[in-house]
PyMOL commands that place a pseudoatom at each C-alpha (Angstrom):
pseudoatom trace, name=CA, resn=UNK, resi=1, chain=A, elem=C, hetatm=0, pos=[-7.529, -1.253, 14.364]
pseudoatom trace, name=CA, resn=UNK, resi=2, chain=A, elem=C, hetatm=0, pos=[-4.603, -2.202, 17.001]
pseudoatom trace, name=CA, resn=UNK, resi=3, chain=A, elem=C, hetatm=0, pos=[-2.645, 0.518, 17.861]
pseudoatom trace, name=CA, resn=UNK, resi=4, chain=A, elem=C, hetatm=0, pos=[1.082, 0.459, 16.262]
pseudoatom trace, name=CA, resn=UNK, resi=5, chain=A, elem=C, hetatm=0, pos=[3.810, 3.342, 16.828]
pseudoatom trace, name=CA, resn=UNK, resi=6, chain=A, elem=C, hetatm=0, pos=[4.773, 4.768, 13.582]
pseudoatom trace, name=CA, resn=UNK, resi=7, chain=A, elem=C, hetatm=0, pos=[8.895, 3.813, 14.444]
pseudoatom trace, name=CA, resn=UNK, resi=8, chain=A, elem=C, hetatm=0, pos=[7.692, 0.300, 15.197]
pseudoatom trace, name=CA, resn=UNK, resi=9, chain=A, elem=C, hetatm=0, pos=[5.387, -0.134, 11.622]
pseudoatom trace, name=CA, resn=UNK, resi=10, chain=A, elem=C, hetatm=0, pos=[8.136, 1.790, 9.935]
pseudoatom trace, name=CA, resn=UNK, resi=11, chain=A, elem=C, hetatm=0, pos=[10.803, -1.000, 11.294]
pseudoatom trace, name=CA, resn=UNK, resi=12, chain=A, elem=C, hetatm=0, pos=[8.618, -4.110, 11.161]
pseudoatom trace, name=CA, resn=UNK, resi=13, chain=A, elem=C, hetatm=0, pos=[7.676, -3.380, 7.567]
pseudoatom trace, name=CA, resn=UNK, resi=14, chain=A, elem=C, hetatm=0, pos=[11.615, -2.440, 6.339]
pseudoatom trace, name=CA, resn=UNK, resi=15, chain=A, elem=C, hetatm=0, pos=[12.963, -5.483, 8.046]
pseudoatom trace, name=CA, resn=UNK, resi=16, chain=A, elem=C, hetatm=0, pos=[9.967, -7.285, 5.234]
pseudoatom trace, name=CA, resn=UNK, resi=17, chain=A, elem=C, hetatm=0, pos=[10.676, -5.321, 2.252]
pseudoatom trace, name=CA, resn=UNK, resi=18, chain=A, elem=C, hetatm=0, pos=[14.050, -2.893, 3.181]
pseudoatom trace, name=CA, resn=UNK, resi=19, chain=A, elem=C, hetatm=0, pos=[14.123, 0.650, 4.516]
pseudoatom trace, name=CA, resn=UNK, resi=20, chain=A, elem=C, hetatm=0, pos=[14.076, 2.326, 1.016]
pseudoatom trace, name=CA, resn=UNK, resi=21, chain=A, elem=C, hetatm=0, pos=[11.119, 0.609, -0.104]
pseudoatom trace, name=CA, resn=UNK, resi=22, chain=A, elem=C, hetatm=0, pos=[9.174, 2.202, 3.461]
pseudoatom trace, name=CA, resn=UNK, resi=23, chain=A, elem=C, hetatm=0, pos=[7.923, 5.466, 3.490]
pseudoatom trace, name=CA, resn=UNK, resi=24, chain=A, elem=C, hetatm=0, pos=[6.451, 7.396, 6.356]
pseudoatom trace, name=CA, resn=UNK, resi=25, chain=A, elem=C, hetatm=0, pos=[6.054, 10.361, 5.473]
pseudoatom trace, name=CA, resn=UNK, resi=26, chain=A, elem=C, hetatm=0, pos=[4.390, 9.640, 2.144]
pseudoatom trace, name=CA, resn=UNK, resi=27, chain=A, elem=C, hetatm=0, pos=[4.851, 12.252, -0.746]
pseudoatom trace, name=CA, resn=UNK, resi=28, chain=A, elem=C, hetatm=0, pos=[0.655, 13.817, -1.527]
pseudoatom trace, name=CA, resn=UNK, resi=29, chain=A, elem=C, hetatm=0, pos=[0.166, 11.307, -4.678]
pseudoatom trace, name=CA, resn=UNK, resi=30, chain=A, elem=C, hetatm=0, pos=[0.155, 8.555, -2.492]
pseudoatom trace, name=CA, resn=UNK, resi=31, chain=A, elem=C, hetatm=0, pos=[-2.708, 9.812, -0.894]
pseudoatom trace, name=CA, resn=UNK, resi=32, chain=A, elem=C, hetatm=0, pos=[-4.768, 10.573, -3.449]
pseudoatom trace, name=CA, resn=UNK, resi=33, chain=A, elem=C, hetatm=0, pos=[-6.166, 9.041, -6.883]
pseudoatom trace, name=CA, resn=UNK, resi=34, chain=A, elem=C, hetatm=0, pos=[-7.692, 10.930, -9.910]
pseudoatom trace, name=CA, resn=UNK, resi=35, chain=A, elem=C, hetatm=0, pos=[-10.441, 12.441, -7.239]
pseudoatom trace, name=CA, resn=UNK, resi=36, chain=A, elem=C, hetatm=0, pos=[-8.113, 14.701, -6.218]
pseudoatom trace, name=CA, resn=UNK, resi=37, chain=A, elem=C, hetatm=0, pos=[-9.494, 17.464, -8.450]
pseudoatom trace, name=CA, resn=UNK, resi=38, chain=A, elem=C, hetatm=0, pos=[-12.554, 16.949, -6.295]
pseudoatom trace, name=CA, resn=UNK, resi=39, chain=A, elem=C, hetatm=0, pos=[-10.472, 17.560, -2.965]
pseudoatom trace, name=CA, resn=UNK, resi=40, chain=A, elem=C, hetatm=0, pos=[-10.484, 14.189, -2.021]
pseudoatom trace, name=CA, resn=UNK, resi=41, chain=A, elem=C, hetatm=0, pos=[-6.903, 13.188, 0.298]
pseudoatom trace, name=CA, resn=UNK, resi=42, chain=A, elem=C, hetatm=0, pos=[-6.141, 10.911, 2.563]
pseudoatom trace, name=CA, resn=UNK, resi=43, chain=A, elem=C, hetatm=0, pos=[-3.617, 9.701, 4.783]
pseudoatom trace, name=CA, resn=UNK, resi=44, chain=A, elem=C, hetatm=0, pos=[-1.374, 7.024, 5.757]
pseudoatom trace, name=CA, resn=UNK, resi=45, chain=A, elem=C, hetatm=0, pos=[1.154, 5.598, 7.944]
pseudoatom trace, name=CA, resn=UNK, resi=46, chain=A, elem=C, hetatm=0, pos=[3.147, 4.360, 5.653]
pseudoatom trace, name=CA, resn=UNK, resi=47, chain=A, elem=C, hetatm=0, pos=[3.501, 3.363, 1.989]
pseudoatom trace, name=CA, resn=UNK, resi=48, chain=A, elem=C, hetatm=0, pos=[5.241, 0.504, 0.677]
pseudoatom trace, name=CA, resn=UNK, resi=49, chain=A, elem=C, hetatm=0, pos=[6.842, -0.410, -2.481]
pseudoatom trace, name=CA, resn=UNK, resi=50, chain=A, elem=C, hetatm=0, pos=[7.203, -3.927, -2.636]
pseudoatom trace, name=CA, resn=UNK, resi=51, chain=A, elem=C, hetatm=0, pos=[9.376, -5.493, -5.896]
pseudoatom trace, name=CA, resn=UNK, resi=52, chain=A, elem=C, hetatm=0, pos=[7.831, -9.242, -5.716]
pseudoatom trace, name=CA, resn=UNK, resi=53, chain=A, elem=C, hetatm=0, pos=[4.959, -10.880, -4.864]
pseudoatom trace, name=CA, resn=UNK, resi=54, chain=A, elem=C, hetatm=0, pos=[6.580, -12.289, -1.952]
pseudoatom trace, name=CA, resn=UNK, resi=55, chain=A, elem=C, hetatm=0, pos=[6.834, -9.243, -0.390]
pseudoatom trace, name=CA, resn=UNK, resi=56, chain=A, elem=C, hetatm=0, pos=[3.731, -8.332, -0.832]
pseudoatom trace, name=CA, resn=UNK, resi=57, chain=A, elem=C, hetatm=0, pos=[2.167, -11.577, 1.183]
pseudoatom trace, name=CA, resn=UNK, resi=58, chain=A, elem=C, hetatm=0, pos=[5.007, -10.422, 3.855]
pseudoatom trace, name=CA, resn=UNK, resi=59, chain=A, elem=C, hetatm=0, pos=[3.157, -7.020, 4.173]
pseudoatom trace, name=CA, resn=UNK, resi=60, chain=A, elem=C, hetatm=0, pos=[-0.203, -7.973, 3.864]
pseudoatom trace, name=CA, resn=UNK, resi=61, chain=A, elem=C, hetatm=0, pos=[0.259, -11.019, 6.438]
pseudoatom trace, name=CA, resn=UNK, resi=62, chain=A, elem=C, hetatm=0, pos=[2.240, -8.308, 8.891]
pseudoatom trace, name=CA, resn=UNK, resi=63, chain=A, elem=C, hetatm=0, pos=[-1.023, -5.564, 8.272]
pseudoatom trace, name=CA, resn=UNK, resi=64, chain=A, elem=C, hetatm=0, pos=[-3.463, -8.876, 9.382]
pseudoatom trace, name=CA, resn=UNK, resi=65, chain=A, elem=C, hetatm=0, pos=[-1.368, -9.739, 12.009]
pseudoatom trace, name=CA, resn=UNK, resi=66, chain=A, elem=C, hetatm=0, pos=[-1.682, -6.474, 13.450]
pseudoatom trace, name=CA, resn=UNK, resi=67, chain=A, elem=C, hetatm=0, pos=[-4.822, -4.958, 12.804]
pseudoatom trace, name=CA, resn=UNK, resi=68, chain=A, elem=C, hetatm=0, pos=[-3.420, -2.337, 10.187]
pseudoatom trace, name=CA, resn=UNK, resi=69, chain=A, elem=C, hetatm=0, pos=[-5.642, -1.441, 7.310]
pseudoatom trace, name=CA, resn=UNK, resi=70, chain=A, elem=C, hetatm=0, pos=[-3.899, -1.866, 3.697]
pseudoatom trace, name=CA, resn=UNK, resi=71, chain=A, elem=C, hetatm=0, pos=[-5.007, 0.066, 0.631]
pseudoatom trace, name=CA, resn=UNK, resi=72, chain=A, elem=C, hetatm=0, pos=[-3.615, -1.436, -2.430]
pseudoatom trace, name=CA, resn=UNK, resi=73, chain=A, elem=C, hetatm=0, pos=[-2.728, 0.802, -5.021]
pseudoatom trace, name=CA, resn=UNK, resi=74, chain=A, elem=C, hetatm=0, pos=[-1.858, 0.856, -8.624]
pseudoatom trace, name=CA, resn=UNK, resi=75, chain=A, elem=C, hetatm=0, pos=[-1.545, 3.809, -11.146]
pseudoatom trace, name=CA, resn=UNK, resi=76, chain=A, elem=C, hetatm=0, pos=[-3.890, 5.776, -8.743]
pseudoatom trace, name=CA, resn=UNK, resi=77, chain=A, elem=C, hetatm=0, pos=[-6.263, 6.495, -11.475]
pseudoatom trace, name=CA, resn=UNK, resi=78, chain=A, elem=C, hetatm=0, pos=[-9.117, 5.703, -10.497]
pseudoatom trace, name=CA, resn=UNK, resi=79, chain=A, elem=C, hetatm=0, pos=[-12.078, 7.944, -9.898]
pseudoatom trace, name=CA, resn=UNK, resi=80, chain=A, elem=C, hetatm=0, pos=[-14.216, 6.223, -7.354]
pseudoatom trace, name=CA, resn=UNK, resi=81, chain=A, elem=C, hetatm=0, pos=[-11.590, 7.185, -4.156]
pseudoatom trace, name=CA, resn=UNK, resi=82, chain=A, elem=C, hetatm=0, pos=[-10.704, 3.632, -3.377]
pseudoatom trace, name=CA, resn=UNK, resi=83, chain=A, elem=C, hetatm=0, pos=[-6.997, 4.386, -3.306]
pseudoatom trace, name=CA, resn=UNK, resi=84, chain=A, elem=C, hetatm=0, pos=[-7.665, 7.255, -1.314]
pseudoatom trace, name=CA, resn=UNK, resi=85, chain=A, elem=C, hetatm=0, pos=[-6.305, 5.822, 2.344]
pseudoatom trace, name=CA, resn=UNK, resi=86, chain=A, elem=C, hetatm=0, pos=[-7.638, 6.533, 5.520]
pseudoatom trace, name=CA, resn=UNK, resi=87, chain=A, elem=C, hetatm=0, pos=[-4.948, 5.502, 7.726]
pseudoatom trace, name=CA, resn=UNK, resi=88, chain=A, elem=C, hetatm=0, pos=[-2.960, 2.411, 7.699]
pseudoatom trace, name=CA, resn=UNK, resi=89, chain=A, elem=C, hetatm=0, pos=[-0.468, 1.041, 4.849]
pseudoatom trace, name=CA, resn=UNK, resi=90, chain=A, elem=C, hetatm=0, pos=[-0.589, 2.098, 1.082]
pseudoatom trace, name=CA, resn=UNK, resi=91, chain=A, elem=C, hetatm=0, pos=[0.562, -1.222, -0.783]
pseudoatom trace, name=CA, resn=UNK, resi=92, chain=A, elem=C, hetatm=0, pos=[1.759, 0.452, -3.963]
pseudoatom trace, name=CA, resn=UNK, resi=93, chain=A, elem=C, hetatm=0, pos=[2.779, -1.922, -7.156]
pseudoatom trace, name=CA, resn=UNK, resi=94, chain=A, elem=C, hetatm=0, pos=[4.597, -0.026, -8.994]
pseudoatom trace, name=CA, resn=UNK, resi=95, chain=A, elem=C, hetatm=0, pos=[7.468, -1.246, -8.608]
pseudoatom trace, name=CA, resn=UNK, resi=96, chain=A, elem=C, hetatm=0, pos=[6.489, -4.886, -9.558]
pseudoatom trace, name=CA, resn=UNK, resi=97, chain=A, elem=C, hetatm=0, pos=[7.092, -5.244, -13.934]
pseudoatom trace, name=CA, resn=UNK, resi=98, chain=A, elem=C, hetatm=0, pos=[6.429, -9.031, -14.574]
pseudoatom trace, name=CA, resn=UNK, resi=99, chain=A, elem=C, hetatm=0, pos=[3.071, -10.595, -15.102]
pseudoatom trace, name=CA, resn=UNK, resi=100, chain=A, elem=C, hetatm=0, pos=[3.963, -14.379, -13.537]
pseudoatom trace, name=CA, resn=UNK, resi=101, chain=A, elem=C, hetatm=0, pos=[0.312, -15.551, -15.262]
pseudoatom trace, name=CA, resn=UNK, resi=102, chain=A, elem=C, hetatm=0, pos=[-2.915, -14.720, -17.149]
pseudoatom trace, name=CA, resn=UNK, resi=103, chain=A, elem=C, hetatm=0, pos=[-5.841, -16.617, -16.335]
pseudoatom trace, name=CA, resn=UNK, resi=104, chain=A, elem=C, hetatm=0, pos=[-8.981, -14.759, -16.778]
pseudoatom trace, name=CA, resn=UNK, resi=105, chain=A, elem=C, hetatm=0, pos=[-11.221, -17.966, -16.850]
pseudoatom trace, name=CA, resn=UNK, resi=106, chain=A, elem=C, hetatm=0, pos=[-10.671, -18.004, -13.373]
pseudoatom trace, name=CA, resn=UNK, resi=107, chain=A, elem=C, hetatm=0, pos=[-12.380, -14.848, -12.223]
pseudoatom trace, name=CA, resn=UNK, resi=108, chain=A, elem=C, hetatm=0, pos=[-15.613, -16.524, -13.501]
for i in range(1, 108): cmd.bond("trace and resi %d" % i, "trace and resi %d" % (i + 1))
show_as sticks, trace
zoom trace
C-alpha cells in the first residue's frame, strides 16, 4: 500500500465526491458489520458516501491509482467480517436509491 497523508486522501477524495460525503474520522458502525458482537473492529482512513455510480468509479479509480485498499460496504450485515476494514477507504452505498438494471443471467 503507497503511503497517503490522511489531509491529502481526505482532499483528493472530497474534490471526487464533496467534503460532506468524506469522512475521516469515521463514526464505530463503519468499522464494523454484524461480527461486532464477536469483537470484531476495524479501521479506516476514510469512508465515503458516494450518491452515483459515477462517483463511485471516481473513488475506486483514485484508491487504484494510489495503492489504497477499498472495502465496499452495504447494510453492514454481514457475518463473515468482510466489511470489517483494515485500513484504507470504506466505499459505503447507502446513499445510492436507484437500481439502473437487473440482469442476473449475467452472473452465470
Amino acid at each position: 500500500m503507497a503511503v497517503v497523508s490522511t489531509r491529502a486522501l481526505s482532499r483528493d477524495l472530497a474534490s471526487l465526491v464533496g467534503a460532506d460525503a468524506v469522512l475521516v474520522d469515521p463514526p464505530v458502525h463503519y468499522l464494523e458489520d454484524a461480527t461486532s458482537s464477536r469483537g470484531i473492529r476495524g479501521w479506516a482512513d476514510a469512508v465515503v458516501l458516494p450518491a452515483t455510480s459515477e462517483e463511485v468509479a471516481r473513488v475506486v479509480g483514485w484508491c487504484y491509482e494510489h495503492e489504497v485498499p477499498v472495502v465496499p460496504r452495504g447494510g453492514g450485515t454481514g457475518y463473515a467480517g468482510g466489511a470489517v476494514p483494515a485500513g484504507g477507504v470504506v466505499l459505503a452505498l447507502e446513499r445510492m436509491h436507484a437500481v439502473r438494471s437487473f440482469e442476473p443471467l449475467l452472473w452465470r
